[in-house]
Steps between C-alpha positions, in 0.01 A plus 500: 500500500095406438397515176169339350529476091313770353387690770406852432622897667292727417593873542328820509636912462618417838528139643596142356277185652706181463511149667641503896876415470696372783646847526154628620506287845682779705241752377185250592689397801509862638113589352314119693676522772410897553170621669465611096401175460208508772209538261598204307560238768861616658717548649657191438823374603783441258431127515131571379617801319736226248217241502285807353770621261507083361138495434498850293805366266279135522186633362733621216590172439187307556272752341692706240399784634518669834567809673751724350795689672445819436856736487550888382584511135841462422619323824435221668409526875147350588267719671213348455258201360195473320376274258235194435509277761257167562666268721356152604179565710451861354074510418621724163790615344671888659652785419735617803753769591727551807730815437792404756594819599337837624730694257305366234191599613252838378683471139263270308723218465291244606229635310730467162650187582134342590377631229753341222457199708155442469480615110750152462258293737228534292662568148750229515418296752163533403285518830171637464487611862700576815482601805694621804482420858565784714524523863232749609715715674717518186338914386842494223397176350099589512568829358751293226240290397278749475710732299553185255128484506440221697119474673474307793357146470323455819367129401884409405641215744837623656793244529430260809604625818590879350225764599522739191296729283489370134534740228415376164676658178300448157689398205700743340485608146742376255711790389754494217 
């Protein structure tokens, strides 16, 4: 099992966000290598697929921080992702999501788990800023950001070599 000292899980009324576990890789396996996966580079083959699954647990261990596994409340079956993400070559720190199923879809999960997500970014994590690239053709993820309040940031590079839209999310408030 992967475990990085002191990493957090955060829950909500319906969902708990905690580091990927090795446990997650069937999940992920079945979600990058689907046409699911189109709007955010896939699909992949299992071989890319498990290179993909090391660098999310990596940027756990290299940054602290990364993007959470997100799981119904009281179980533990990924079905989705989101979280702070800036990987090497990123132009700013990002807030992303990938539900991996349908099924989850049209319930506001994403929505809840982004949202708990970013409130850590920027109250423990402290960013001031994020943003999140999002393949144009992506309307769930434009009308996500959107809902979380995002505004497009025309004049916001995207990573090189990814055509995106970049949504740009102002800090949150702190909240006790």
């Amino acid at each position: 099992m992967i475990t990085v000292s002191g990493t957090p899980a955060l829950t909500t009324e319906r969902l708990t966000l905690r580091m990927p576990a090795s446990r997650d890789w069937e999940a992920y396996a079945e979600f990058l290598t689907s046409e699911r996966a189109a709007m955010i580079g896939g699909p992949l083959g299992r071989d890319k697929a498990w290179r993909s699954f090391g660098h999310a647990v990596g940027h756990w261990v290299l940054r602290g921080y990364g993007m959470f596994f997100v799981t119904p409340r009281g179980s533990d079956t990924a079905i989705g992702m989101t979280g702070p993400w800036f990987p090497e070559g990123w132009p700013e720190p990002e807030l992303g999501w990938s539900m991996f199923g349908g099924e989850h879809e049209g319930k506001g999960l994403a929505f809840e788990a982004a949202e708990v997500a970013r409130r850590y970014a920027f109250q423990k994590l402290g960013w001031k800023t994020a943003v999140s690239y999002i393949d144009p053709a992506n309307l769930r993820s434009i009308a996500l950001a959107e809902r979380l309040g995002a505004l497009p940031d025309p004049e916001a590079p995207c990573p090189e070599g990814v055509s995106c839209l970049v949504y740009r999310h102002a800090s949150v408030e702190v909240r006790p």
